[in-house]
Each structure stands twice: as C-alpha cells, then as structure tokens.
N, C-alpha and C positions, 0 to 999 in steps of 0.2 A: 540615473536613479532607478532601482528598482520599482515595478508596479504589480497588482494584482490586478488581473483584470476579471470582471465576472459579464459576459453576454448572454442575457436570457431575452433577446427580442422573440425569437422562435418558439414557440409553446413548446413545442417536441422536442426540443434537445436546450439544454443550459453545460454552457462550456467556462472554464476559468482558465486562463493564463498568467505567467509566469514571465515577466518582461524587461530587460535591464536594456536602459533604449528603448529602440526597436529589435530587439533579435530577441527568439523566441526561447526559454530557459525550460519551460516545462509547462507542459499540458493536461486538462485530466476535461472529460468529456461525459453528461447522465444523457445518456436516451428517457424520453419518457416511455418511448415502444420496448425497451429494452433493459429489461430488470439487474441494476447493480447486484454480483450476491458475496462480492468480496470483503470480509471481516464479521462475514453474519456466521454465526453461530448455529450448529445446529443437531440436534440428536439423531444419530447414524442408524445402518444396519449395516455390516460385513457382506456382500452377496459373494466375494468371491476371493480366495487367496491366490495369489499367482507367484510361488516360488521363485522362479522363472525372471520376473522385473523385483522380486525383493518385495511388492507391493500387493496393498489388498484395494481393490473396489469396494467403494461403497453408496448404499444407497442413502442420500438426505433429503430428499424430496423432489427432485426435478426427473427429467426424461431422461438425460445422460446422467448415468452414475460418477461420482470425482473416482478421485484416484488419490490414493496416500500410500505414500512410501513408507518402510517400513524403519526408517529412521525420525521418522516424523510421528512414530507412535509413543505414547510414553508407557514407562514400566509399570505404573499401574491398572492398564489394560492387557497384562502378558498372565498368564493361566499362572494359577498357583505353584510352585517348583521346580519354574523353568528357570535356566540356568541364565540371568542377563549377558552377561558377557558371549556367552556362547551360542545363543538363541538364536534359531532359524525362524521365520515369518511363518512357517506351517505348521512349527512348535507352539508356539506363543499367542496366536492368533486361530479364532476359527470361524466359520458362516454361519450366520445369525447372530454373531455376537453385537451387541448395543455398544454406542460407543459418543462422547462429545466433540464434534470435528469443527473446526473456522475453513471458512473458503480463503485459503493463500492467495489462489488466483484464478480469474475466472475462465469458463469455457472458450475457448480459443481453436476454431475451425472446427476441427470432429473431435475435437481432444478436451474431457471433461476437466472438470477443475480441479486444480491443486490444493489438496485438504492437509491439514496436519491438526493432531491430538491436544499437541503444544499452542494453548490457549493466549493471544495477549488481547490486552481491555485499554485502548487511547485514552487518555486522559487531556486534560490540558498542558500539563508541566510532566507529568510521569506515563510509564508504561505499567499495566501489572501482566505478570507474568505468575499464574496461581498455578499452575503446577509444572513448575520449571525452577526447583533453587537453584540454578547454575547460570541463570540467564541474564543475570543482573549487571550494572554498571552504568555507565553515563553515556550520550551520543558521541557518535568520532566527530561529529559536527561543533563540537565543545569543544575547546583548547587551553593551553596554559593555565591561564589563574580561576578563571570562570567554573574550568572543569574540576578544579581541587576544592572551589569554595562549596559547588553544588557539591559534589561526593560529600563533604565534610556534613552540609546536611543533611541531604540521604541516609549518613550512616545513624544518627540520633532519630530515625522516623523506627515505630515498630512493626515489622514485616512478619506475618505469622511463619512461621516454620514451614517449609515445603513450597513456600514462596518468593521471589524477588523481582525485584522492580528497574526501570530504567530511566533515568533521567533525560529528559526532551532539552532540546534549545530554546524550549518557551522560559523553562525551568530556572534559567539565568536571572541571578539578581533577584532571586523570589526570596519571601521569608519562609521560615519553619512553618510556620501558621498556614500557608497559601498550597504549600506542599502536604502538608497533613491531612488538610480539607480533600485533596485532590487524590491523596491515598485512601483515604476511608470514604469516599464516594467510588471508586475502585471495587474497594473491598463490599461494599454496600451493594454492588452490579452483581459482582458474581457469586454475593449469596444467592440473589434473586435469581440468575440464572442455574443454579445446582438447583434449587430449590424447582424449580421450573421443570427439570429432567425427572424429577423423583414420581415414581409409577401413579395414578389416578385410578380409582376402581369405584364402581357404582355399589348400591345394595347387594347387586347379586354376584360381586367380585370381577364382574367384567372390566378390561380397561380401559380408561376412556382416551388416553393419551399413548398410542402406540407408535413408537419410532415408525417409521421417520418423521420430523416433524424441526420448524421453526422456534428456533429459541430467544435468540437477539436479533436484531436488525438494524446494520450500522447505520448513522444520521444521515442527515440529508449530505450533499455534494457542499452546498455552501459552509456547513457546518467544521464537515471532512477539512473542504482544503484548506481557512483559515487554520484551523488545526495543525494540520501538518504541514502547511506552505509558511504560512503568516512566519516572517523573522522580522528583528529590530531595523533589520538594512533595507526594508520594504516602506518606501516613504507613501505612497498611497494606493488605495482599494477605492478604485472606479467600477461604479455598477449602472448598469444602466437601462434597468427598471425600475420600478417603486417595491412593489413586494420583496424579489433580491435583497433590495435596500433595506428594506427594514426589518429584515430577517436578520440582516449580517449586523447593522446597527445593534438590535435586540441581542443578538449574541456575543457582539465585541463589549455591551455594557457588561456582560454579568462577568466575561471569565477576564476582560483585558480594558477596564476602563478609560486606562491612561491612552489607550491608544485608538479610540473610538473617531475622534478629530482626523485621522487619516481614511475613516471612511467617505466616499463621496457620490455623489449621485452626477452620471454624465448625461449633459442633456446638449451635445453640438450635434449639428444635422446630420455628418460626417459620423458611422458607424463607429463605434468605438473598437473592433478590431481593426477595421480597415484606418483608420488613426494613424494607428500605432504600426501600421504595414506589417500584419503579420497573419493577414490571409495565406497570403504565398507559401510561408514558412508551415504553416498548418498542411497545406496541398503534399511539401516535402513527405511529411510525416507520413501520407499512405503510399507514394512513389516508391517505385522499385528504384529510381535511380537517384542522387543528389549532389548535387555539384559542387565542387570546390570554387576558390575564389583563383588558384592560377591557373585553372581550365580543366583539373583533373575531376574526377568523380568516384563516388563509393556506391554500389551497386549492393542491396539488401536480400537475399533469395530467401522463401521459407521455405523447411524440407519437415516429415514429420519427426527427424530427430532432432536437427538443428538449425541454427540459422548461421549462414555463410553469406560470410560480408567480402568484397572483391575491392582490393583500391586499384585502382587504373590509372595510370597519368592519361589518356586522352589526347586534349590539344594544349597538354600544360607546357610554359612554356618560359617561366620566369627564369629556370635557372641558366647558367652558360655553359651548365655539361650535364650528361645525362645522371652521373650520382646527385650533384647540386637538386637537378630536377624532382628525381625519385626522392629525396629529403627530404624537400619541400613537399613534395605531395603527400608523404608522408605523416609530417608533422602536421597538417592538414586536415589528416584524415583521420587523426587520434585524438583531433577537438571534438571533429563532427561527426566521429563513431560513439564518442560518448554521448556527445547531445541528442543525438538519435536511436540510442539506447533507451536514455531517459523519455523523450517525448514516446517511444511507441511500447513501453515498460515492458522490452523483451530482456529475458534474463533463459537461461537454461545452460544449453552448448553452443558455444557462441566460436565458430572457427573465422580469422580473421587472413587473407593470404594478401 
C-alpha cells in the first residue's frame, strides 16, 4: 500500500514522503532556515541580455539574479514589430524592461533560478495556464476512459481566450460543478495577481511599488504536496504531530472530504520514518554513490553544465556471463536512475554512460 508520510518532529525542517512498502518513491523537504521560492510569483527587472546563452538575467528580489531563457518568454513581452518567428533575444528584449516571472526552479549551488514568463496557478483538480493558449490538455498521468471523461468536461468549462487549462489526476471522477468552482478560483488569483503588478503612485506621482517585488507566494509544503502527491492508490497520510495534523485534516475537509478518514495521526515510540526504513534511502538521495541490488552501483557527478551519471557493475555478480551481467546491471540501473531523478528533482543535461 501506498503512504504519505508527513515528519515534522524537528521545528527546523518538515519533510514528506512518498512510500509504497518501505521503498522510498518521492521526497520533497521545507527548511525553516531556508526560503521555498519555487512557484512564487514575482514582478521582474531585465538587468542583462546575454545573446550568447539565448537568455536574459533578471532581477526579482533576492542577491542572485534568476536566469530565463529566451524561450520561456512569452510574445507579449517582445517590443512592438519584432518579427516572432524570426526574433533574436536582443531584438525583443531589453534592460530595464518590467516583466511577470515564476521561479521554475530554485537556486542550486552558484546557479540562480530558473524563471519563465509562462505563468501556471495549481489548483486542486485543474492547472491555469493565463497566458499560454497552447498549453492545455489533461495529465499523461490519466489514461483510457478517465482521460476522455475528464476532457469531455474540460471542454464544456469556459476558458477566457488567450488561456488554457490542464487537467490534474485529482480531476478524476469530479463533477462539472467541482471543476468550475476550481477554475474560477483560478481565474479569481490571477485577477488579483495582475492587478497586484499594475503601477501605485502617491499624491505627488511617485511610485510606491517598484519592481522588483513579491507577488504570490506558493502554500505551505503540507498544502503543496497533498496537492500534488495525494492520488486514489494512497491508502493513508500518517503525520505525526498535532499542528501538521490539523492543518492537513483542515485542508483535506474543504477540497477532498471523502478522503479525510485516510488522514491519521502517528503516535508509536518508533519514529515514523525510521518505521517505515527509509532513513537510509533519504541518506542515498545526497550520496554520490548508490547501489544496486546485484552489487553494481550508479555513481551521480554534478558539473556546472550537467549531470553525468556512471553505471558500474562493481562486484555484481548474478549473471553467468559478462553480457547477462552488464543487462542486469543495466536494467537496474534505469529503475534507480529514475528514482533518483525524482527524489533529488534534477532535470537539465542529463548524460547517462
């Protein structure tokens, strides 16, 4: 059976996992010392075009500037009469220019965050996507009939023009009504948010709100990952604190009542990750090395362009010849290069030898 697990003994950090058994599916980790700033929103300034990477620097408010590429911008921030199709980053784009960014991904070593222009707003059951029409459809996580009945609702919802939305896995088996609610609280956000951006001036036309500046600020971790973890095939959410508890409680009554009963509170002496054995597996997660189960190992390197992942056979030793060998290490090592993708959410250039 799948579990969620939420550990907030430690004041300074609250972690949740991701559990089928005991083997570890997925992780996501809040520092209290250490400020979440991915999915926040926030009013830009260009400090710097750099032809060169395709991308502009910008400043949103922190010490390291992010970084957006220049396909991550949308056409309504390109200068009047530039040609889209054709358009170079130094065309289109210039310093000082004001602009709406989301942090994609956050600061990672010396390397600021990955921003894009291309706005999306979580919902419970939908995505909106307000200035992206092209960006619509339903999760790949959705299949066969599920995916045809949700679309078939999706398409009776009405989506302003220049807009489109994406259907979640919560989304499953919802009525029109549930989804409607969930698009016009959508739509409801990101009025407030434009609205947020639009210039403030005093009596004597000074302005009070000058980029760079804080717009949205995505929810709390426990909020987050019910959100985006929570599936049907997830038979229980062990928490095990009171506060957690009744935060998560409080939040599964309003968006998911039917399934509140799988919330619980752990009170055995026995830690509740250490339970469930997956201290160790967590330890993997910052290892530069990780082991296979027929003795071979995957080897994790970071470099500032990419990450180079090394399969080794080692002392592996199950097979009876050295192809059998290499296969198996192989096929081994394409479960737990995935799973190790996922728990340490690296994505970029990914070379595998």
């Amino acid at each position: 059976m799948k579990r969620m697990l939420f550990n907030a003994t430690q004041a300074e950090e609250l972690r949740v996992a991701i559990v089928e058994g005991q083997k570890l599916i997925d992780l996501d980790i809040e520092s209290a010392a250490k400020e979440q700033r991915k999915s926040n929103i926030y009013k830009g300034v260009i400090t710097r075009v750099e032809p060169s990477l395709e991308a502009a620097f910008v400043d949103y408010g922190t010490e390291r500037h992010g970084f957006l590429p220049f396909k991550e911008v949308a056409r309504q921030y390109f200068k009047p009469g530039v040609d889209v199709g054709r358009a170079r980053i130094q065309d289109a784009l210039h310093e000082g220019q004001e602009l709406i960014v989301q942090v994609e991904k956050d600061e990672r070593g010396n390397k600021g965050a990955a921003l894009t222009t291309f706005i999306s707003l979580a919902g419970r059951y939908l995505v909106l996507m307000p200035n992206n029409p092209r960006g619509g459809g339903v999760s790949r996580r959705v299949e066969g009939e599920d995916r045809d009945e949700l679309r078939d609702i999706m398409d009776k919802l009405e989506v302003p023009a220049g807009m489109s939305i994406i259907g979640r896995t919560a989304g499953i088996s919802r009525s029109y009504e549930e989804l409607h609610w969930d698009l016009s609280y959508l739509l409801k956000l990101w009025s407030k948010i434009v609205e947020a951006t639009e210039p403030l001036r005093d009596a004597d036309g000074k302005l009070l709100n000058p980029a760079p500046f804080l717009i949205y600020q995505e929810g709390s971790l426990v909020i987050r990952a019910i959100r985006d973890y929570f599936q049907p095939d997830i038979g229980e959410i062990l928490i095990d604190t009171d506060p957690i508890f009744e935060q998560t409680v409080a939040f599964m009554s309003n968006v998911m009542p039917d399934n509140v009963g799988r919330v619980k509170r752990y009170r055995d002496d026995v830690p509740l990750f250490s339970r469930f054995q997956i201290e160790h597996q967590i330890e993997t997660a910052y290892s530069r090395q990780v082991s296979l189960p027929s003795g071979g190992a995957v080897v994790i390197d970071h470099t500032e362009a990419l990450v180079s992942i090394d399969v080794n056979s080692a002392r592996a030793t199950r097979g009876h010849d050295i192809e059998q060998t290499a296969f198996q290490t192989n096929a081994e090592a394409a479960e737990e290069i995935a799973r190790q993708l996922r728990l340490r959410d690296l994505g970029g250039l990914i070379v595998i030898d």
